[in-house]
C-alpha positions as CSV (number, residue, x, y, z in Angstrom):
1,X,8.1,5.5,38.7
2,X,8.4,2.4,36.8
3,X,9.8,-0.8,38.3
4,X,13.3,-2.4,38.1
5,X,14.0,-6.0,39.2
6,X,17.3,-7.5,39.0
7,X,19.0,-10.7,40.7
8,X,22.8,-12.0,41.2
9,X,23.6,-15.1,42.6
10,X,26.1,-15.0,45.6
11,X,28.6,-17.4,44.0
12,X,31.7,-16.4,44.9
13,X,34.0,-12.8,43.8
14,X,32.5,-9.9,42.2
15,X,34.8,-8.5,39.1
16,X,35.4,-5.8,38.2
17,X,33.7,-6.9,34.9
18,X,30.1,-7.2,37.4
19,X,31.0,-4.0,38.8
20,X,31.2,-1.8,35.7
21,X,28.3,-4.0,33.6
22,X,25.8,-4.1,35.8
23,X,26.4,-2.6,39.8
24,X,27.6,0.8,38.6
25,X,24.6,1.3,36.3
26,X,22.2,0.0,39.3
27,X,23.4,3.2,41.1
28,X,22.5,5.7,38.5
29,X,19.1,3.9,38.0
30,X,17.9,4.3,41.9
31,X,17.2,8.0,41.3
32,X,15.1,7.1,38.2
33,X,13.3,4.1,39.0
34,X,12.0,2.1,41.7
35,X,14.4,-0.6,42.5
36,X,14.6,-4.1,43.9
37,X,17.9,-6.0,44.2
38,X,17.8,-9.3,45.1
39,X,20.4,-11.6,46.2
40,X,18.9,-15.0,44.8
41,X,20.2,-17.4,47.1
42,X,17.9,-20.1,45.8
43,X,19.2,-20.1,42.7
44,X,22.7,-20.8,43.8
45,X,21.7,-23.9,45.4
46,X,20.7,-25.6,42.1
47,X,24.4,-26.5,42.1
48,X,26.4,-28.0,44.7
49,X,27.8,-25.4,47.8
50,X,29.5,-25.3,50.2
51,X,26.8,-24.0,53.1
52,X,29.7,-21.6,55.4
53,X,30.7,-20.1,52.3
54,X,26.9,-19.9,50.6
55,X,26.6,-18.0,54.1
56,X,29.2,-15.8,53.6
57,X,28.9,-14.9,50.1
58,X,25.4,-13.5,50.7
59,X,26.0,-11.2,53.5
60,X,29.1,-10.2,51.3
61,X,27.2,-9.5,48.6
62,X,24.4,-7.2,50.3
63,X,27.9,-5.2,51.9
64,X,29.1,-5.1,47.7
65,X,25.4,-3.4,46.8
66,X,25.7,-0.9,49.3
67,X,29.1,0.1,49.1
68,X,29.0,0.8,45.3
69,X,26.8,3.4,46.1
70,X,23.3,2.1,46.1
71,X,20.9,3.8,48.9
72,X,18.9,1.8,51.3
73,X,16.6,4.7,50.9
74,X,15.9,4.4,47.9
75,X,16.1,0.9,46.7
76,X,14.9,-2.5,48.3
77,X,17.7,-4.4,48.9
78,X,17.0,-8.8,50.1
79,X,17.6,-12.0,50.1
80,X,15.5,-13.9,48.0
81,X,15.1,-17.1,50.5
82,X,13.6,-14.7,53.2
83,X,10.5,-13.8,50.9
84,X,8.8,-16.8,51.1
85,X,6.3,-16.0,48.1
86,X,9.2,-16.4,45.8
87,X,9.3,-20.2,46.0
88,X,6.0,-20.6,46.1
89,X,5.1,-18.4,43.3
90,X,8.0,-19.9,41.5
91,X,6.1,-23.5,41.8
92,X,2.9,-22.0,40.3
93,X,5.2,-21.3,37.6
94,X,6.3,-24.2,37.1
95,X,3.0,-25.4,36.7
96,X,2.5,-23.7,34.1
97,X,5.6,-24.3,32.2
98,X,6.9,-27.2,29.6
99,X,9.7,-29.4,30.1
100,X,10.2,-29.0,26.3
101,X,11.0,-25.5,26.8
102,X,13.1,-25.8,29.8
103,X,15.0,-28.3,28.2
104,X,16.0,-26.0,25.6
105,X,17.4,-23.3,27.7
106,X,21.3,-23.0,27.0
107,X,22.3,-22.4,30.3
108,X,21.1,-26.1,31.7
109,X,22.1,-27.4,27.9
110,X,26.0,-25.7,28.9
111,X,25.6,-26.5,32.5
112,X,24.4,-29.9,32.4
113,X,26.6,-31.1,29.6
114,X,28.7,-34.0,29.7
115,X,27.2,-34.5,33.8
116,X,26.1,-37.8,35.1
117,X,23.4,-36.3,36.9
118,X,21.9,-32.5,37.1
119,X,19.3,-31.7,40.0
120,X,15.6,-31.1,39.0
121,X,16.5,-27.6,40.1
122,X,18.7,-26.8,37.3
123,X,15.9,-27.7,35.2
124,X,13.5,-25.7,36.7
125,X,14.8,-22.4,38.0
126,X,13.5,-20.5,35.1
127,X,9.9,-20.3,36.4
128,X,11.6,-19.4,39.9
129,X,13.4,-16.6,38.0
130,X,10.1,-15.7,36.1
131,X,8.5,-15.3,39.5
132,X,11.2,-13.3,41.2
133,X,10.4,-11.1,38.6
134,X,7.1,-10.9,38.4
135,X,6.2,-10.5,41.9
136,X,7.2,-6.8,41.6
137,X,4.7,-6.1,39.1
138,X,8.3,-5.4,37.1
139,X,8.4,-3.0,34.6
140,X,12.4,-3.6,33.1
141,X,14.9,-6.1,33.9
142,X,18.3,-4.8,32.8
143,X,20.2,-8.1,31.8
144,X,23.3,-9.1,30.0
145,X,23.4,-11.2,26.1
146,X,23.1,-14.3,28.3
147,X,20.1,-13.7,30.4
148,X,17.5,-12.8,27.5
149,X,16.5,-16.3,26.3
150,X,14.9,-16.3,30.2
151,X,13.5,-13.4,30.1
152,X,11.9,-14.2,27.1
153,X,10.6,-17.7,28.6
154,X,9.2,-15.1,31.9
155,X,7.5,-13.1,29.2
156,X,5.7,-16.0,27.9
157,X,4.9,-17.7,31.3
158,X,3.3,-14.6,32.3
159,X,0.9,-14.1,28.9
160,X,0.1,-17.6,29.6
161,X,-0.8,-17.5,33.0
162,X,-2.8,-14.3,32.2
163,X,-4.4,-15.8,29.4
164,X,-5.0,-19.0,31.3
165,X,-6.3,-17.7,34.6
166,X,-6.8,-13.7,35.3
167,X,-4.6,-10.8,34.2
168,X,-2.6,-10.5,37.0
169,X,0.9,-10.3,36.2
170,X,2.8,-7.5,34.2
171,X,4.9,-8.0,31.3
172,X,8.5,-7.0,31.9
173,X,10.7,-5.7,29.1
174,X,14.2,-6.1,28.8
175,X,16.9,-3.3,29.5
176,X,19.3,-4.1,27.7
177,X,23.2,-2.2,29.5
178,X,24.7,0.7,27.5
179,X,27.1,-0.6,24.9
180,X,30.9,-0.5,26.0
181,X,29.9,-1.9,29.5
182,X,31.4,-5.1,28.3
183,X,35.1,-5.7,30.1
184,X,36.9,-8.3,29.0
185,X,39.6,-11.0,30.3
186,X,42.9,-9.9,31.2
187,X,44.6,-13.0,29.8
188,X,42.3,-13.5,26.8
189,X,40.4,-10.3,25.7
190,X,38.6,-12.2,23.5
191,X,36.3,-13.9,26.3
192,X,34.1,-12.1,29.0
193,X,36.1,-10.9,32.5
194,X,34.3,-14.3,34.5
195,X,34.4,-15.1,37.9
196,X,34.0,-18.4,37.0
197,X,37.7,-18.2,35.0
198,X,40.5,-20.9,35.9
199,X,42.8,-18.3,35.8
200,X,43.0,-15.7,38.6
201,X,45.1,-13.3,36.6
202,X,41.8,-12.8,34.6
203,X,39.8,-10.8,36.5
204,X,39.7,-8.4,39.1
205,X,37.5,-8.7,41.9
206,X,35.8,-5.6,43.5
207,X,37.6,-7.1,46.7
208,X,41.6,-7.5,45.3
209,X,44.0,-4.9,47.4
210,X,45.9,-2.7,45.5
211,X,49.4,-5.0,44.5
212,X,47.1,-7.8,43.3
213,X,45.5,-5.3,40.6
214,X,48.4,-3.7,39.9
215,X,50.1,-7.1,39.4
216,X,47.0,-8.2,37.3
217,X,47.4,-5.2,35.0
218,X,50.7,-5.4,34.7
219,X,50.7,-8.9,33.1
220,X,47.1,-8.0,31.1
221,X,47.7,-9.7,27.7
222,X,48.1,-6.9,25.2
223,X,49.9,-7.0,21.6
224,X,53.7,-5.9,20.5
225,X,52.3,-2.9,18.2
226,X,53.1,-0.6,21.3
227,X,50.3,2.1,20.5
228,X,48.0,3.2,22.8
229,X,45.0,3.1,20.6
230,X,41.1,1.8,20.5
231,X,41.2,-0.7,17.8
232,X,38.6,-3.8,19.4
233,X,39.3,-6.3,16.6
234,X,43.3,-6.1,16.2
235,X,44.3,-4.8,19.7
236,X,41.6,-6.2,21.9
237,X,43.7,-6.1,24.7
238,X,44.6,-2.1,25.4
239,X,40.9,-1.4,23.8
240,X,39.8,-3.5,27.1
241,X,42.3,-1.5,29.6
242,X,41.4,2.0,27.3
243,X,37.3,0.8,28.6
244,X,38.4,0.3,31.6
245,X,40.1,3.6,32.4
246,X,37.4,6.0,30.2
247,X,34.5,3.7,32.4
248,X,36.1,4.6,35.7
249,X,37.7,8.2,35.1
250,X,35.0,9.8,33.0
251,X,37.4,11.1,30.2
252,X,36.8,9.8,26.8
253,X,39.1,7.4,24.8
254,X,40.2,10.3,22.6
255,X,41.4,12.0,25.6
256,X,43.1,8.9,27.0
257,X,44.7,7.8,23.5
258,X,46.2,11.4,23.0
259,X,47.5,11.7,26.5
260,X,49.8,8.6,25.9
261,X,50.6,9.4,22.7
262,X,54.4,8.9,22.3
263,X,54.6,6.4,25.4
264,X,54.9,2.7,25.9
265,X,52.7,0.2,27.5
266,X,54.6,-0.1,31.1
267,X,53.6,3.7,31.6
268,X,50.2,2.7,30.3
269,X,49.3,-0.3,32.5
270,X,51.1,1.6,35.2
271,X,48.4,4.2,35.3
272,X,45.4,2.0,34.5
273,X,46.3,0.1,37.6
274,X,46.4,3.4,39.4
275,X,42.9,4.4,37.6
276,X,41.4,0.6,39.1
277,X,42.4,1.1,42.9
278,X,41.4,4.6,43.1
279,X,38.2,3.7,42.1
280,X,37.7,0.5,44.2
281,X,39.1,2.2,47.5
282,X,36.0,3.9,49.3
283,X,34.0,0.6,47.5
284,X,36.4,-1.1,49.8
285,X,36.4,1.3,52.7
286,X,32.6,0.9,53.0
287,X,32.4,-3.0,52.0
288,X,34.5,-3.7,55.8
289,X,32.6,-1.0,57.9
290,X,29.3,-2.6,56.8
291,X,31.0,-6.3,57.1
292,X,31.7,-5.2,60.9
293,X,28.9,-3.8,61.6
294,X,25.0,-3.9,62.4
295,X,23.8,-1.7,59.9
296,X,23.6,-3.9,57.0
297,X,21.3,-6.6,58.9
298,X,19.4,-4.0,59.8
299,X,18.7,-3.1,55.8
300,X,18.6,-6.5,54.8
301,X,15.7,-6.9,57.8
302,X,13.9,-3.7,56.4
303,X,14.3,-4.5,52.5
304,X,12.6,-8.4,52.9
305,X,9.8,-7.0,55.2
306,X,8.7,-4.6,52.4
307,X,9.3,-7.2,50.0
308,X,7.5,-9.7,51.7
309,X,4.4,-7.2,51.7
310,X,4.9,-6.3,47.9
311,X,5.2,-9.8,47.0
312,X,2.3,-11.9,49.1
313,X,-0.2,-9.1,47.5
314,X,0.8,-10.5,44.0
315,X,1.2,-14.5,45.3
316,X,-2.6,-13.7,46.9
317,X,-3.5,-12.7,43.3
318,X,-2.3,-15.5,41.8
319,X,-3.5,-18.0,44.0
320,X,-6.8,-16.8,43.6
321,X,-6.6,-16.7,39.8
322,X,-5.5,-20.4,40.2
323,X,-8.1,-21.5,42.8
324,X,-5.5,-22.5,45.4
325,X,-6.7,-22.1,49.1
326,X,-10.0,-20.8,50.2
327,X,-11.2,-17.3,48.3
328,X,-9.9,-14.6,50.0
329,X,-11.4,-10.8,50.4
């Protein structure tokens, strides 16, 4: 089977937006492919945090894989500061990277902007996302619009390095998600559904009990036409919610539009609510049993001790390509 390597920071909430774009698809790829989920820790540190909450949003995180669905079984589920070859593969990396090309990176252009100071880190944690990835020996990396200028800069690192020192490291290609994975914001449907979004009525998280969605829903911008109908460019808004419910239900939009034929928003919303904390109950149900109990350190302990194995097998090939230490057998 070929490899899958994918990352997300445990900065705060997971949306609904996460949930349907990327964790729902992680599920259906665990029977096809062999998986690694990482929770990069590391990466969220090239920002300020808070170190209680940093603490909690990991462990909450791992309980979120799981209780979408995903199968300890199957897939290799850890924390990326437990697998020490990550950092120091990620230095190598960096080594053999340009501060030219890290500068141009939009993410540190957007999130350095208008900052008195950035930390190096912010700078630099492409080559650490290059070598989470390449450790694996990764086949695909299934990543969003945003994500693809690094994954282009981890495909070059890794022809360079090859071409520089030893052909060690695989080239990964980009998976790009199914098209209509992208939900939008609630208040503007326009944007992206964000975490990150000042306004709370934006998004829902994977975590929100049942009257916060339905209030959320209930007050998702929409337009006065009154027609429940897919139209992305002039009704943005009930195209987002018609996404929404076809994504979570499994019946098309045609099926959807034809079933509210004839009725009016409130009975609309009403339902898509409905639709949303049906589908995030037993994601719920499992999130707390796992929160409360052993079992999900257990995995954790289990996913970065085969990790760690995988990964020091590539770092000792590297290493060696570079010189570094004394030659090993």
């Amino acid at each position: 089977m070929k490899t899958i390597f994918s990352g997300i920071q445990p900065s705060g909430s997971v949306t609904l937006g996460n949930y349907i774009g990327a964790l729902k698809q992680f599920v259906d790829l665990q029977d096809e492919y062999n998986c690694y989920f990482c929770i990069v820790d590391q990466h969220a540190i090239t920002v300020p945090q808070d170190r209680l909450a940093l603490r909690k949003n990991i462990r909450s995180l791992a309980a979120l894989y799981l209780a979408v669905g995903l199968d300890p079984e199957k897939v290799t589920l850890f924390i990326q500061s437990e697998v020490p070859a990550h950092a120091q593969a990620g230095w190598m990396l960096q080594c053999v990277s340009y501060i030219g090309e890290l500068e141009r990176m939009t993410q540190f252009k957007d999130k350095s902007h208008g900052k008195e100071a950035v930390s190096a880190g912010l700078l630099t944690y492409p080559p650490l996302m290059a070598a989470d990835i390449l450790l694996y020996n990764t086949d695909l990396v299934p990543v969003g619009e945003d994500q693809k200028q690094h994954l282009e800069l981890t495909r070059d690192l890794a022809e360079r390095f090859n071409k520089k020192y030893n052909d060690v490291l695989t080239i990964p290609e980009v998976r790009i998600p199914k098209v209509g994975a992208r939900i939008m914001s609630l208040v503007d449907p326009t944007k992206k559904m964000s975490k990150s979004d000042a306004n709370q009525k934006a998004f829902i998280t994977l975590l929100d009990d049942p009257k916060q969605i339905e209030k959320k829903i209930k007050s998702a911008v929409t337009d006065s036409e009154g027609i429940v109908k897919y139209d992305k460019e002039n009704k943005p808004g009930i195209s987002n919610l018609l996404s929404i419910y076809s994504i979570l239900t499994n019946e098309s939009i045609e099926q959807i539009e034809a079933k509210y034929e004839g009725k009016g928003y409130g009975d609309f919303k009403t339902d898509v609510a409905e639709v949303v904390v049906n589908a995030l109950k037993p994601i719920q149900d499992k999130y707390y049993q796992l929160m409360e109990s052993d079992e999900l350190d257990q995995i954790l302990d289990k996913g970065a001790e085969k990790a760690n194995a995988v990964a020091s097998r590539t770092l000792k090939k590297m290493e060696n390509a570079m010189g570094l230490g004394r030659k090993r057998k």
